[in-house]
C-alpha positions in Angstrom: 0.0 0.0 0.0 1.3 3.3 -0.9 2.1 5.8 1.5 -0.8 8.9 1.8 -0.2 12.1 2.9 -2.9 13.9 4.9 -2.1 16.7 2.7 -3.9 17.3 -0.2 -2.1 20.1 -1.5 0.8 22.3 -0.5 -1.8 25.3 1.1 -3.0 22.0 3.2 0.3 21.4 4.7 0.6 25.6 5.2 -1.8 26.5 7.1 -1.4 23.1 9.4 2.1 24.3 9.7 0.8 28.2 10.4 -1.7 26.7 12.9 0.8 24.5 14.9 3.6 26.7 15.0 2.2 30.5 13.9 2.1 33.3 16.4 0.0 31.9 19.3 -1.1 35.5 20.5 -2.0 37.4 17.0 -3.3 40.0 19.1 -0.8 40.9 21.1 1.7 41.0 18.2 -0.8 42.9 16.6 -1.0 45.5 19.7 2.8 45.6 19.7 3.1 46.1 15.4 0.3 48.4 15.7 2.3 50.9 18.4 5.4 50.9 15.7 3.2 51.6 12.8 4.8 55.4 12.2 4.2 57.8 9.0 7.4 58.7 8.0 9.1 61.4 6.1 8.1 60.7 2.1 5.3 58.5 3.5 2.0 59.1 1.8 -1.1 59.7 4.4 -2.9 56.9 2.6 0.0 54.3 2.9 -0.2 55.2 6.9 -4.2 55.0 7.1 -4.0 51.8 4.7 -1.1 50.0 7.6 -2.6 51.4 10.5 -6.2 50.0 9.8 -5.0 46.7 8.5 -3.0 45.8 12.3 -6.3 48.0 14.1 -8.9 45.2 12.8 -6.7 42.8 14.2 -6.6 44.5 18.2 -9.8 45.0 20.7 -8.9 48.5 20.7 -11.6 50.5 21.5 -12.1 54.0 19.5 -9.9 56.1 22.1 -7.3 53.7 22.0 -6.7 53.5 18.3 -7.3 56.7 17.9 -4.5 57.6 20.7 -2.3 54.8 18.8 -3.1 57.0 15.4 -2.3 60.0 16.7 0.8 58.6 18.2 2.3 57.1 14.5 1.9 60.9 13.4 5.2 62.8 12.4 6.0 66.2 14.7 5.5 68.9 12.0 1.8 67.5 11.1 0.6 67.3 15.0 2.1 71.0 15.2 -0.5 72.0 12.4 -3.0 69.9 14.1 -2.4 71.8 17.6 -2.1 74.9 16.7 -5.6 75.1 15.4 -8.1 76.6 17.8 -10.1 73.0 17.8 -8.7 69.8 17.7 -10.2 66.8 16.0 -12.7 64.7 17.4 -13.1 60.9 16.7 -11.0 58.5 14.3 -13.3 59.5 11.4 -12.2 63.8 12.0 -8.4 62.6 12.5 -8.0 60.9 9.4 -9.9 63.7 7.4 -8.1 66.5 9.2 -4.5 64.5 8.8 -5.7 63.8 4.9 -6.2 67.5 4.3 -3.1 68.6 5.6 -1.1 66.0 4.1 -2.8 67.2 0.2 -2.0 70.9 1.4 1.6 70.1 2.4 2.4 68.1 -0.6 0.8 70.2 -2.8 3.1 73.7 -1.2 5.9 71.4 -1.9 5.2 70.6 -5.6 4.0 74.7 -5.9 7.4 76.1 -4.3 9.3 73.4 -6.9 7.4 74.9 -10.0 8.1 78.3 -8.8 11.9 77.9 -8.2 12.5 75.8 -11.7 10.5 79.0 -13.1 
């Protein structure tokens, strides 16, 4: 008789692998990747949002706490814009719009200051 693997195919023998010897405590590491996830200089605010939200669905953070852990990934010269304004955001949903804005304005003074120097 001919020897019979219980795996079917190479994703079989994959995911048993990731399931006996994968991270045992996804949400922790998730907690822990989620804290390092920083936007920095060159970074698009998209490509921050877009890494941020993809470790945030993996934690039990509750709105203040990812919000807190949003705030914290963002670089020094947007949170003085954010500050100085006479209100500060509200929520995860007015962070990321705020942050959005002022990363569009900023990029687009840079590209503006470029034109006008070449010129």
């Amino acid at each position: 008789m001919a020897n019979i693997s219980t795996f079917n195919t190479l994703e079989g023998l994959l995911a048993s692998i990731e399931k006996t010897f994968g991270d045992l405590d996804r949400e922790r590491t998730a907690h822990t990747q989620l804290h390092a996830v920083k936007m920095t200089p060159g970074m698009m605010v998209e490509e921050y949002m877009a890494n941020f939200e993809m470790l945030a669905g993996l934690t039990s953070f509750n709105e203040v706490s990812l919000e807190d852990a949003y705030v914290w990934g963002l670089p020094q010269s947007i949170l003085l814009k954010v500050y100085s304004q006479t209100s500060l955001p509200s929520g995860m949903h007015n962070w990321k719009a705020f942050v959005c804005n002022l990363d569009c304005l900023q990029r687009g003074y840079a590209e503006l200051k470029q034109l006008i120097h070449l010129s």
